[in-house]
PDB file of N, H, CA, C and O in Angstrom:
ATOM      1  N   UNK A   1      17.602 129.807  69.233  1.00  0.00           N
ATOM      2  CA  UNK A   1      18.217 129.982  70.523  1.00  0.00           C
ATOM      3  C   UNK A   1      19.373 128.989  70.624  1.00  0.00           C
ATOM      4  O   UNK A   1      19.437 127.762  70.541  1.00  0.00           O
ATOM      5  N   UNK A   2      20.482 130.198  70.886  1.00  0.00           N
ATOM      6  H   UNK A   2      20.430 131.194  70.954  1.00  0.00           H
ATOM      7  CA  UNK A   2      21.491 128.916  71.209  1.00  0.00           C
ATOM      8  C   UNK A   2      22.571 128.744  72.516  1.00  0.00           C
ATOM      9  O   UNK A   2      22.622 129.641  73.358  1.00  0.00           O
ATOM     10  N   UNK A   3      23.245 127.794  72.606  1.00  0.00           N
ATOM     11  H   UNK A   3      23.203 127.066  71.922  1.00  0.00           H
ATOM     12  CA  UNK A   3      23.757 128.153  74.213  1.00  0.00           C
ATOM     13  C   UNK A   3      24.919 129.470  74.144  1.00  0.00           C
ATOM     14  O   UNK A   3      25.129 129.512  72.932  1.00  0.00           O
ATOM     15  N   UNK A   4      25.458 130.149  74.534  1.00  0.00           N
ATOM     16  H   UNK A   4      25.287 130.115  75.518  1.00  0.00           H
ATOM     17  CA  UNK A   4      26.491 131.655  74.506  1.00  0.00           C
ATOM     18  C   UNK A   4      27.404 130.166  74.957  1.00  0.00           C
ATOM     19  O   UNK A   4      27.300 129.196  75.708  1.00  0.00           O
ATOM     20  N   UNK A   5      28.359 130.762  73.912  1.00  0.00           N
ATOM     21  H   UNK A   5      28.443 131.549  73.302  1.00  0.00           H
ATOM     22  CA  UNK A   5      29.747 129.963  74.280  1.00  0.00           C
ATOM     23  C   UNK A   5      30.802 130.793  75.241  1.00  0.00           C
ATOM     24  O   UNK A   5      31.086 131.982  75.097  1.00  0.00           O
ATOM     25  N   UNK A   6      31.368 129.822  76.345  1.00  0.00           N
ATOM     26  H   UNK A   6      31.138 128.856  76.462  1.00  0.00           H
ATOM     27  CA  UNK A   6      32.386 130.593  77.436  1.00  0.00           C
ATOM     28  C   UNK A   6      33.346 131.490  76.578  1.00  0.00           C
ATOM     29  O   UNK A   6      33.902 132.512  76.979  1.00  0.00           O
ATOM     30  N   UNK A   7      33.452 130.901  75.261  1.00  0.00           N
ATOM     31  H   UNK A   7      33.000 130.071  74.936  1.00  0.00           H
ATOM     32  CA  UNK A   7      34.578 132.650  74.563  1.00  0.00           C
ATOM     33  C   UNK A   7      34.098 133.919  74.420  1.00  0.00           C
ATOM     34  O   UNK A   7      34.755 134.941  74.619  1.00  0.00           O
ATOM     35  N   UNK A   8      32.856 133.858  74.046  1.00  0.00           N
ATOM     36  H   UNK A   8      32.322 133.028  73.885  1.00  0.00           H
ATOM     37  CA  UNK A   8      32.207 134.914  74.167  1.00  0.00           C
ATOM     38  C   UNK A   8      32.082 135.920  75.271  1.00  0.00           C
ATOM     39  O   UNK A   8      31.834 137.121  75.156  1.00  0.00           O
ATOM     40  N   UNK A   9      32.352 135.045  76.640  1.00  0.00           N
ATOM     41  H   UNK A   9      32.553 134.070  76.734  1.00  0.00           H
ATOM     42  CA  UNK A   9      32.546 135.531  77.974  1.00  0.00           C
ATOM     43  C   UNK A   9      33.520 136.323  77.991  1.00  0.00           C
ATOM     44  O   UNK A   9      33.645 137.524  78.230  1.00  0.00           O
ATOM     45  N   UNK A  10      34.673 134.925  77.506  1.00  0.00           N
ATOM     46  H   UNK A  10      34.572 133.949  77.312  1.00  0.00           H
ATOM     47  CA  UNK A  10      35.589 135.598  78.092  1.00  0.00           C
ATOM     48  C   UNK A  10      36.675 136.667  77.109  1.00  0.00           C
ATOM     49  O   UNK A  10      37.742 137.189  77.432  1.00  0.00           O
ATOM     50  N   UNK A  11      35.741 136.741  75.535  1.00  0.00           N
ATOM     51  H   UNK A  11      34.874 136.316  75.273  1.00  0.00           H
ATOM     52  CA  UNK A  11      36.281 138.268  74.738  1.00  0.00           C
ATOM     53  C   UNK A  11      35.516 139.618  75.870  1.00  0.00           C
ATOM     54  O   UNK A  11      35.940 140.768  75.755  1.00  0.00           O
ATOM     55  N   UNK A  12      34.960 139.457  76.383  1.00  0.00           N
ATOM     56  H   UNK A  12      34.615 138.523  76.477  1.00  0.00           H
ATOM     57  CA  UNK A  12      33.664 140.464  77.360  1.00  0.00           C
ATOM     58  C   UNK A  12      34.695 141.125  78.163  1.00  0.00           C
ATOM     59  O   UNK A  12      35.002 142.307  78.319  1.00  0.00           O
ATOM     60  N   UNK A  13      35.272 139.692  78.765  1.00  0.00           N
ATOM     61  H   UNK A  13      35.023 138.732  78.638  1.00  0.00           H
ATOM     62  CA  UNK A  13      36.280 139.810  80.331  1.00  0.00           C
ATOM     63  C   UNK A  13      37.519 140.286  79.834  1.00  0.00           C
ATOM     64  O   UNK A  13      38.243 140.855  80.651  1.00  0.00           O
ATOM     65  N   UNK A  14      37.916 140.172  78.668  1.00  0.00           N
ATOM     66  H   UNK A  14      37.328 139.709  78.004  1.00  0.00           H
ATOM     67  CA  UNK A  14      39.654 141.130  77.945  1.00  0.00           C
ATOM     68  C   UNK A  14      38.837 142.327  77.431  1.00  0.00           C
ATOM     69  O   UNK A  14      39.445 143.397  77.440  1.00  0.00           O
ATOM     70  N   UNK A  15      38.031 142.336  77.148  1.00  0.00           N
ATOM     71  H   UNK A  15      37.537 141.467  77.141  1.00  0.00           H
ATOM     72  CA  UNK A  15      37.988 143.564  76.120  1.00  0.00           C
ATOM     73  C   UNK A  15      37.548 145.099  77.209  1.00  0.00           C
ATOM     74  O   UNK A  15      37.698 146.310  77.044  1.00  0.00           O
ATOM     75  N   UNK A  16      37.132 144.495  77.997  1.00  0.00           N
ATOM     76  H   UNK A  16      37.011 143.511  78.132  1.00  0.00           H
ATOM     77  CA  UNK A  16      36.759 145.238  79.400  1.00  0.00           C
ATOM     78  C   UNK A  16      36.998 145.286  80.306  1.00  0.00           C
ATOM     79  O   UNK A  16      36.394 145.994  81.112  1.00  0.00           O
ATOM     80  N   UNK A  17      38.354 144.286  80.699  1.00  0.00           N
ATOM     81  H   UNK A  17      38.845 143.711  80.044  1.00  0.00           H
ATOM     82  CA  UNK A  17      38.991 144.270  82.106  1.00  0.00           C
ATOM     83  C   UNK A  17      38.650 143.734  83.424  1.00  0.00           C
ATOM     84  O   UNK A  17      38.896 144.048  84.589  1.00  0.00           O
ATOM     85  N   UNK A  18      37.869 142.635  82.711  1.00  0.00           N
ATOM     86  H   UNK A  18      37.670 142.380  81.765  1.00  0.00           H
ATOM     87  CA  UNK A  18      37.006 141.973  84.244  1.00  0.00           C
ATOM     88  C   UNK A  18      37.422 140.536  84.245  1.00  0.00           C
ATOM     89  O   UNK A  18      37.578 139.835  83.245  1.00  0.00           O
ATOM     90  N   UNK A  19      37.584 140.183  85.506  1.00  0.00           N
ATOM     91  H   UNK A  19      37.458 140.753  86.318  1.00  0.00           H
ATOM     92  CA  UNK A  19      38.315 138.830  86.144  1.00  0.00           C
ATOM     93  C   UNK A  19      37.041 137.912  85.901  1.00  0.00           C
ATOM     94  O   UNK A  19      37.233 136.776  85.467  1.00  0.00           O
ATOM     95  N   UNK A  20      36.027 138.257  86.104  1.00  0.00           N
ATOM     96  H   UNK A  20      35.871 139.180  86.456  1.00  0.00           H
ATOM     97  CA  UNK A  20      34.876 137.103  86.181  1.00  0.00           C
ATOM     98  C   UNK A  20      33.801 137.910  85.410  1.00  0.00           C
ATOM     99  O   UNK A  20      33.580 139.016  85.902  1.00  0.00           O
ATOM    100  N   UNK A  21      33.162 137.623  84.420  1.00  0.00           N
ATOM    101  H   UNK A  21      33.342 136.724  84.020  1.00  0.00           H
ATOM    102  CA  UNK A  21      31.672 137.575  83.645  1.00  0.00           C
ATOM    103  C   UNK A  21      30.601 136.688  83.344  1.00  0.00           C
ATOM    104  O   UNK A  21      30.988 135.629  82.849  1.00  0.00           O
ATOM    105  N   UNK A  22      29.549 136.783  83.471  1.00  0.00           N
ATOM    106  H   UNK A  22      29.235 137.643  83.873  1.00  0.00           H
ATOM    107  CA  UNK A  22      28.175 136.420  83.524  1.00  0.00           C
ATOM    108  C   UNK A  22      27.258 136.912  82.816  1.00  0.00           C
ATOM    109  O   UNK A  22      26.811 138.059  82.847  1.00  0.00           O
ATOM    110  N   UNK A  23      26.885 135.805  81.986  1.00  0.00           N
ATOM    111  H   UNK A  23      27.249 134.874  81.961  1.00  0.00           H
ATOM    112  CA  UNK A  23      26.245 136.353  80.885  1.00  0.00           C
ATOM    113  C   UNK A  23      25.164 135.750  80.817  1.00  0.00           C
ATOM    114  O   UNK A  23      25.234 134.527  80.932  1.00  0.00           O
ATOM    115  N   UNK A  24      23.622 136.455  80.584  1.00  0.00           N
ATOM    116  H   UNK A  24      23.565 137.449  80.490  1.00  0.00           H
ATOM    117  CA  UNK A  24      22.386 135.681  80.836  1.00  0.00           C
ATOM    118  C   UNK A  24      21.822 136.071  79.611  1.00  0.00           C
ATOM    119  O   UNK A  24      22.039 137.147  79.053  1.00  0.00           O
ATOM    120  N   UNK A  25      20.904 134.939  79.104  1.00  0.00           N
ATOM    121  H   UNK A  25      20.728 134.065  79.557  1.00  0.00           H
ATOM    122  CA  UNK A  25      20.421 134.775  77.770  1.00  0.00           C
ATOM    123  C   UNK A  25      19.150 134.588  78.177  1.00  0.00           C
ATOM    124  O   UNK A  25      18.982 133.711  79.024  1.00  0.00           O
ATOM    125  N   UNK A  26      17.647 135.545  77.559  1.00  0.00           N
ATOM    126  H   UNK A  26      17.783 136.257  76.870  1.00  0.00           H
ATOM    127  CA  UNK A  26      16.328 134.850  77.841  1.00  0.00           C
ATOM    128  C   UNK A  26      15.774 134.840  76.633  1.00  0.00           C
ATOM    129  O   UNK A  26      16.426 135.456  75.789  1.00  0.00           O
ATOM    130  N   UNK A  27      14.867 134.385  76.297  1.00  0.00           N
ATOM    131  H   UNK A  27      14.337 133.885  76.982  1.00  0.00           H
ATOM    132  CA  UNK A  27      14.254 134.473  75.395  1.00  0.00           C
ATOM    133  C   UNK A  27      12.627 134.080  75.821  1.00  0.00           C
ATOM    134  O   UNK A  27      12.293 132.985  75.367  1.00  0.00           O
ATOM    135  N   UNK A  28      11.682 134.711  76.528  1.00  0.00           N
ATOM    136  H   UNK A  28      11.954 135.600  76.897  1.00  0.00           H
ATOM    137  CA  UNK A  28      10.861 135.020  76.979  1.00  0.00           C
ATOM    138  C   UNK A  28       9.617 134.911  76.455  1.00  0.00           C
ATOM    139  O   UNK A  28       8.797 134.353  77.184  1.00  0.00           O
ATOM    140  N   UNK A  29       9.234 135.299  75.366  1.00  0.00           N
ATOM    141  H   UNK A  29       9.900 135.752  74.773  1.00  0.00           H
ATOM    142  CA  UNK A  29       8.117 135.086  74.512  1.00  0.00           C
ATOM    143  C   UNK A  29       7.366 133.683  74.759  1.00  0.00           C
ATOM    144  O   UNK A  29       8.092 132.854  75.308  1.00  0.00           O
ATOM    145  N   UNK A  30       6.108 133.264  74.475  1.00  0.00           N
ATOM    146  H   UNK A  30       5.519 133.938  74.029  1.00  0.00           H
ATOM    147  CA  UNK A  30       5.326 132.421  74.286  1.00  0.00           C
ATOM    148  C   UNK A  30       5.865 131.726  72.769  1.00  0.00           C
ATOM    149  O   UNK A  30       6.117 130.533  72.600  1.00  0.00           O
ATOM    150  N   UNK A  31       5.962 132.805  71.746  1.00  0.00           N
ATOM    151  H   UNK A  31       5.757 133.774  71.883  1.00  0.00           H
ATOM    152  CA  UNK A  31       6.232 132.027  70.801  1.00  0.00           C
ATOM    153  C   UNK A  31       7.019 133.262  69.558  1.00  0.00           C
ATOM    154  O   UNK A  31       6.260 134.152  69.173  1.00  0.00           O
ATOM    155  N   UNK A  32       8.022 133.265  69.169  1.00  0.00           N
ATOM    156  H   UNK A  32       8.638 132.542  69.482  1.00  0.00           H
ATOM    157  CA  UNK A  32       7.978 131.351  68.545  1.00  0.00           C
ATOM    158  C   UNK A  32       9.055 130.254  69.747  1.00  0.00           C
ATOM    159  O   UNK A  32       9.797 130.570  70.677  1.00  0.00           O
ATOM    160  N   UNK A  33       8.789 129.322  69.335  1.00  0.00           N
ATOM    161  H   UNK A  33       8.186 129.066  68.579  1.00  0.00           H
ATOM    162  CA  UNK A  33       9.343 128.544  69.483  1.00  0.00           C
ATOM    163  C   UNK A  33      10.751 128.376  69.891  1.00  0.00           C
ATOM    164  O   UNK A  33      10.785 129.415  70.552  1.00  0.00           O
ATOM    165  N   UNK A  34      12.087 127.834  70.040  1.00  0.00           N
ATOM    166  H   UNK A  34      12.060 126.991  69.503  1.00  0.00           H
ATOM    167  CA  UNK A  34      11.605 127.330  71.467  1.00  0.00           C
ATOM    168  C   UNK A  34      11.827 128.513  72.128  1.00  0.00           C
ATOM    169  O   UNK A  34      12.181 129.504  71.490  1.00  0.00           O
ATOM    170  N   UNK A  35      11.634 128.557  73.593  1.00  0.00           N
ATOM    171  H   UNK A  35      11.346 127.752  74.111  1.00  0.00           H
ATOM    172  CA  UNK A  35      12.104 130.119  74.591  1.00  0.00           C
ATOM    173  C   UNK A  35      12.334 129.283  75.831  1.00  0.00           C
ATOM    174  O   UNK A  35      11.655 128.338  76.231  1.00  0.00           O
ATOM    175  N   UNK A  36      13.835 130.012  76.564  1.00  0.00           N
ATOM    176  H   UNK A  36      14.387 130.780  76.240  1.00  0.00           H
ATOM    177  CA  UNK A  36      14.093 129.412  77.866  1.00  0.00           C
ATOM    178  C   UNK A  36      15.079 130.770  78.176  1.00  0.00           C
ATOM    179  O   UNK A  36      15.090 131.934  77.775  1.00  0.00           O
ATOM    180  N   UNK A  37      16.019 129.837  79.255  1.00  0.00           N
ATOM    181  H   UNK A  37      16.010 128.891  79.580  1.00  0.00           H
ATOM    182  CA  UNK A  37      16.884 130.722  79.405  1.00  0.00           C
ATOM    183  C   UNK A  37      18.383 130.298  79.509  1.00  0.00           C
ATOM    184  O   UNK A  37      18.603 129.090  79.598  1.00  0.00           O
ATOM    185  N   UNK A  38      19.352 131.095  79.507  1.00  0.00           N
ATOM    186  H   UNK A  38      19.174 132.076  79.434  1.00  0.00           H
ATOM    187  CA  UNK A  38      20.949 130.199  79.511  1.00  0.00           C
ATOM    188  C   UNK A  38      22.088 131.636  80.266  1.00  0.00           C
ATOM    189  O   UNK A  38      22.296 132.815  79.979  1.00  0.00           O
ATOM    190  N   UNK A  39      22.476 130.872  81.104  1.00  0.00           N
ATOM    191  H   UNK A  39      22.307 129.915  81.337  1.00  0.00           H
ATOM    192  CA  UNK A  39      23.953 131.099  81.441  1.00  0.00           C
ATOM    193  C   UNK A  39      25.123 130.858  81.159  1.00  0.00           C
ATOM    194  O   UNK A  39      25.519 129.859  80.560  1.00  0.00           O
ATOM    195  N   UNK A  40      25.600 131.512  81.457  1.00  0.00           N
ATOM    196  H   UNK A  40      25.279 132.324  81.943  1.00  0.00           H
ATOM    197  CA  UNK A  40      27.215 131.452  80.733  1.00  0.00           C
ATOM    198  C   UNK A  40      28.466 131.769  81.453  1.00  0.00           C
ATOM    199  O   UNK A  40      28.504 132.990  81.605  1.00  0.00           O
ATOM    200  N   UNK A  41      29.398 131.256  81.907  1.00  0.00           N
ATOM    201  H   UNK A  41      29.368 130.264  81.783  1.00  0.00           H
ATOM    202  CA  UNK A  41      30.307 132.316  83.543  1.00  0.00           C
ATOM    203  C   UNK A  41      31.645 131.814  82.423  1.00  0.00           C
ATOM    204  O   UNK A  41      31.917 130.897  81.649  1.00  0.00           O
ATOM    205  N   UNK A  42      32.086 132.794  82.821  1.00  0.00           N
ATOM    206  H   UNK A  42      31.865 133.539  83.450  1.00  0.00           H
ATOM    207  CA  UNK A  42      33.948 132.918  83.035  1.00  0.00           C
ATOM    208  C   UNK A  42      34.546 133.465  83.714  1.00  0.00           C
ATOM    209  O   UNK A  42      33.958 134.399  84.259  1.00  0.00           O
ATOM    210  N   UNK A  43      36.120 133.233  84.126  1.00  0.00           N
ATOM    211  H   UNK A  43      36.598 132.474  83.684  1.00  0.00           H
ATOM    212  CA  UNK A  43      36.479 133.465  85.137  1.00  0.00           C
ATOM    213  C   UNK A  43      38.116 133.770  84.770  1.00  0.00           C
ATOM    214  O   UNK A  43      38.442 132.895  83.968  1.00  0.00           O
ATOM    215  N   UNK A  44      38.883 134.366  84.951  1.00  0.00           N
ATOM    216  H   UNK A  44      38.618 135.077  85.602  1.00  0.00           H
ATOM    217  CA  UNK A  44      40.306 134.389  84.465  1.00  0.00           C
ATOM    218  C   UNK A  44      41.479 133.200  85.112  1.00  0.00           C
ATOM    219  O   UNK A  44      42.566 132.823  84.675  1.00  0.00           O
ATOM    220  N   UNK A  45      40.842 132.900  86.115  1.00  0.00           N
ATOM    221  H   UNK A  45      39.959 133.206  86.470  1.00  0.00           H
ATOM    222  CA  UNK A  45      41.428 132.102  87.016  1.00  0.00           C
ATOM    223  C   UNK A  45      40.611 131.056  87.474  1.00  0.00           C
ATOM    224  O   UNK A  45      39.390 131.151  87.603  1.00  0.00           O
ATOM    225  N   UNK A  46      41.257 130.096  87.711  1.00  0.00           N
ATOM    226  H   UNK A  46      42.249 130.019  87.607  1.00  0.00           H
ATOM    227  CA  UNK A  46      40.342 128.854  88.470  1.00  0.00           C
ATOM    228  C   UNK A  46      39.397 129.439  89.169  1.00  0.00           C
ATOM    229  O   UNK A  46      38.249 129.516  88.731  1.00  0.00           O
ATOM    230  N   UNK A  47      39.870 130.089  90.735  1.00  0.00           N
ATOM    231  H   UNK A  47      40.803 130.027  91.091  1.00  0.00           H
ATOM    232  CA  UNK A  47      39.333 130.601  91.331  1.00  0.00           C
ATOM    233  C   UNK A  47      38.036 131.294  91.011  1.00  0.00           C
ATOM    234  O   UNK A  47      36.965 131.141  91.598  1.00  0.00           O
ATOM    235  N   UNK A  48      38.378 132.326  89.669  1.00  0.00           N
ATOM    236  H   UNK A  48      39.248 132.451  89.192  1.00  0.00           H
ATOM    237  CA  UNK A  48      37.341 133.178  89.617  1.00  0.00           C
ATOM    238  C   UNK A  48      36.243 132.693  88.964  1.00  0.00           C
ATOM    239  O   UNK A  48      35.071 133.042  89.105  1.00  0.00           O
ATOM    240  N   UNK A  49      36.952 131.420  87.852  1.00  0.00           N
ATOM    241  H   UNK A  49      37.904 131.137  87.738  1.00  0.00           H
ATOM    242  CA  UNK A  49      35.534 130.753  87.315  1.00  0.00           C
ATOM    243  C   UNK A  49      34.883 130.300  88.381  1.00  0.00           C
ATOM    244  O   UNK A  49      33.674 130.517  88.466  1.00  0.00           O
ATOM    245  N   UNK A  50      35.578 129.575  89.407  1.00  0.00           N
ATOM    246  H   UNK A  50      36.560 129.398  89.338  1.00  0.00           H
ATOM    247  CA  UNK A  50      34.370 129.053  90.789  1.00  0.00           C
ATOM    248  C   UNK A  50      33.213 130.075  91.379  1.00  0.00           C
ATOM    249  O   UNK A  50      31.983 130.034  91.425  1.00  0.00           O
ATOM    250  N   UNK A  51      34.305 131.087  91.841  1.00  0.00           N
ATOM    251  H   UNK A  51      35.304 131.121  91.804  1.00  0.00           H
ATOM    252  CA  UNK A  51      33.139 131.876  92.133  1.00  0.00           C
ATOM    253  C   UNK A  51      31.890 132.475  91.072  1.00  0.00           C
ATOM    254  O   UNK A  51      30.735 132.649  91.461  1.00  0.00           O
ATOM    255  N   UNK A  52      32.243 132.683  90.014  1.00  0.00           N
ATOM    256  H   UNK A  52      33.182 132.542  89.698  1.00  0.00           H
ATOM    257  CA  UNK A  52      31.232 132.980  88.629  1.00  0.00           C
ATOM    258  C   UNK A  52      30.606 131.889  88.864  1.00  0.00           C
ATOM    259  O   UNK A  52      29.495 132.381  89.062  1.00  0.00           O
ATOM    260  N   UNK A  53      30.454 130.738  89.001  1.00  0.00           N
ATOM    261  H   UNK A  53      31.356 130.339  88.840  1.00  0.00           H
ATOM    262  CA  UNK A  53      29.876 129.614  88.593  1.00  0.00           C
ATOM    263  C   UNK A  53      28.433 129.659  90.177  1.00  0.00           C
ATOM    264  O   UNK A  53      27.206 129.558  90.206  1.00  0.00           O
ATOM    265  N   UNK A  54      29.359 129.833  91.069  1.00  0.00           N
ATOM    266  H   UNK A  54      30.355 129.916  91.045  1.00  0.00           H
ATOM    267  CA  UNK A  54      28.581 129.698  92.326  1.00  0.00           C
ATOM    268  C   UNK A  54      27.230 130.862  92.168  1.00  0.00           C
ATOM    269  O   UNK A  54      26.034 130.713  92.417  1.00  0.00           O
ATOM    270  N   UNK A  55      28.057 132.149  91.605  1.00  0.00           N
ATOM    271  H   UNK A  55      29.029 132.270  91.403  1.00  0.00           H
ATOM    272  CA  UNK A  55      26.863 132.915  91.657  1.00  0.00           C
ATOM    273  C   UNK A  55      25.770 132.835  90.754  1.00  0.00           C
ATOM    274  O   UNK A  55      24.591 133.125  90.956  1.00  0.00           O
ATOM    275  N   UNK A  56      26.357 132.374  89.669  1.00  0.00           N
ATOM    276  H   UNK A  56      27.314 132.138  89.505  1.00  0.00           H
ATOM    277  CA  UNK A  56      24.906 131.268  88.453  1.00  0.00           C
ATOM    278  C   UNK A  56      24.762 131.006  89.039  1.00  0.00           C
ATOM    279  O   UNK A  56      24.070 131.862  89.589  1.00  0.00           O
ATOM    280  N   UNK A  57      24.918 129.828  89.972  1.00  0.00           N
ATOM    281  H   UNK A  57      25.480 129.132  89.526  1.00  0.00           H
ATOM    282  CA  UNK A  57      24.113 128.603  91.005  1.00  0.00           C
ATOM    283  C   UNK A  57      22.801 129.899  91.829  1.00  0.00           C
ATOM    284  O   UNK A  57      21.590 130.057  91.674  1.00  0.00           O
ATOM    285  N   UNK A  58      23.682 130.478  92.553  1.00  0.00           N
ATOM    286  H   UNK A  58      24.666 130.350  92.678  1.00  0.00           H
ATOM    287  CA  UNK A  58      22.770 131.298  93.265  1.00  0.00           C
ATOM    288  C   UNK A  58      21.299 131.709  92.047  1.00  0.00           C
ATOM    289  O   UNK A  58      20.137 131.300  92.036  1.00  0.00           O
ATOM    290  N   UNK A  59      21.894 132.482  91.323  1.00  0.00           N
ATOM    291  H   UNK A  59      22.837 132.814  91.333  1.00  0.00           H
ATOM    292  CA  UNK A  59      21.064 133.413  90.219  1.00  0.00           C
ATOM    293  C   UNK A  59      19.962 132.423  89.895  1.00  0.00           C
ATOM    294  O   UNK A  59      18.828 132.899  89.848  1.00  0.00           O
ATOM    295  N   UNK A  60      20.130 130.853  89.615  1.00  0.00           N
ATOM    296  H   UNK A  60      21.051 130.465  89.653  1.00  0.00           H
ATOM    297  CA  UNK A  60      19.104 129.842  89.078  1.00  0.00           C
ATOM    298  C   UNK A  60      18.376 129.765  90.266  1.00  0.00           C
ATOM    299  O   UNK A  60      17.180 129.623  90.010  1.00  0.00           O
ATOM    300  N   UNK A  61      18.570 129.795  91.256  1.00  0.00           N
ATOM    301  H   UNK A  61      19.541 129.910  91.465  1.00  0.00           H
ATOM    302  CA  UNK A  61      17.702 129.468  92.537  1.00  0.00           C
ATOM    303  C   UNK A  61      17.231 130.529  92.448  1.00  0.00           C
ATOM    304  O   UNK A  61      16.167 130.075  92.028  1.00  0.00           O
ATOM    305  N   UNK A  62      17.019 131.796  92.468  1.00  0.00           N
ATOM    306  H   UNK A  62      17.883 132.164  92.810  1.00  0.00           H
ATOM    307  CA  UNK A  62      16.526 133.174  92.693  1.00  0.00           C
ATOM    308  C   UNK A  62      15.625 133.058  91.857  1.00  0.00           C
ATOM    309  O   UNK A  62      14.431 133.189  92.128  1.00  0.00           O
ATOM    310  N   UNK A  63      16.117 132.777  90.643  1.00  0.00           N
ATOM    311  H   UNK A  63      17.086 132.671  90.423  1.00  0.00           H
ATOM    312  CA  UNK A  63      14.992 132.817  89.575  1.00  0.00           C
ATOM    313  C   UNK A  63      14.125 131.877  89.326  1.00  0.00           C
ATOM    314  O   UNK A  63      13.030 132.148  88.834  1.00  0.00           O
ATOM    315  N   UNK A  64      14.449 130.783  89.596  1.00  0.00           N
ATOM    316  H   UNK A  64      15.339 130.563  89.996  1.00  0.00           H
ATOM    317  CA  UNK A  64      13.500 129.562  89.903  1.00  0.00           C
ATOM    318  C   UNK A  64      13.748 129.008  88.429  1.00  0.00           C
ATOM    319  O   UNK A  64      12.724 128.676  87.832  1.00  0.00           O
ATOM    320  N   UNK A  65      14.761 128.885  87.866  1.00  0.00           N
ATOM    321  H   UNK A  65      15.592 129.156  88.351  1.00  0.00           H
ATOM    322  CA  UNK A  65      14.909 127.890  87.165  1.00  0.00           C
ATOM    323  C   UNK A  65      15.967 126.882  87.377  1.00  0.00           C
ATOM    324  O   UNK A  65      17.056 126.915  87.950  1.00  0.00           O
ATOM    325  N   UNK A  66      15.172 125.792  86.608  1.00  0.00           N
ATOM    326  H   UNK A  66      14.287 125.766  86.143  1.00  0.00           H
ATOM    327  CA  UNK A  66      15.818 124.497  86.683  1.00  0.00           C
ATOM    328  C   UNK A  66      17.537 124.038  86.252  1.00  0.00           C
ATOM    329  O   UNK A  66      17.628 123.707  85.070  1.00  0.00           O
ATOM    330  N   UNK A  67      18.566 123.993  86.865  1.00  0.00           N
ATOM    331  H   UNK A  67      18.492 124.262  87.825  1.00  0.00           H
ATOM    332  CA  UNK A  67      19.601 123.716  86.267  1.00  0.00           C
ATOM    333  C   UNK A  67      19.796 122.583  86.017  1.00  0.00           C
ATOM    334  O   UNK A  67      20.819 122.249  85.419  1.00  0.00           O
TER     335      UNK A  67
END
């Protein structure tokens, strides 16, 4: 398991035409080893990374994990 790097986002956000992407990683299982979960935001603009970022914020509270 590894963290999704913001380029990865943001090939998502050119290759498809989107100002802001969010990308969620789980890995769920008991085992193997390790399992969590990861976010990832981009944004084309200052702006839009903020708001991407806010709605992770939201999304971790919903889900009840720890940021």
């Amino acid at each position: 398991m590894k963290p999704i790097p913001i380029a990865a986002a943001a090939r998502i956000a050119k290759a498809y035409g989107y100002d802001q992407v969010i990308v969620i990683g789980r890995r769920c299982a008991d085992s193997p080893m390790p399992h969590g979960e990861h976010i990832t935001t981009y944004g084309v603009t200052k702006a839009h990374c903020g708001a991407a970022a806010t709605i992770s914020k939201k999304l971790q509270q919903i889900f009840g994990w720890v940021s």
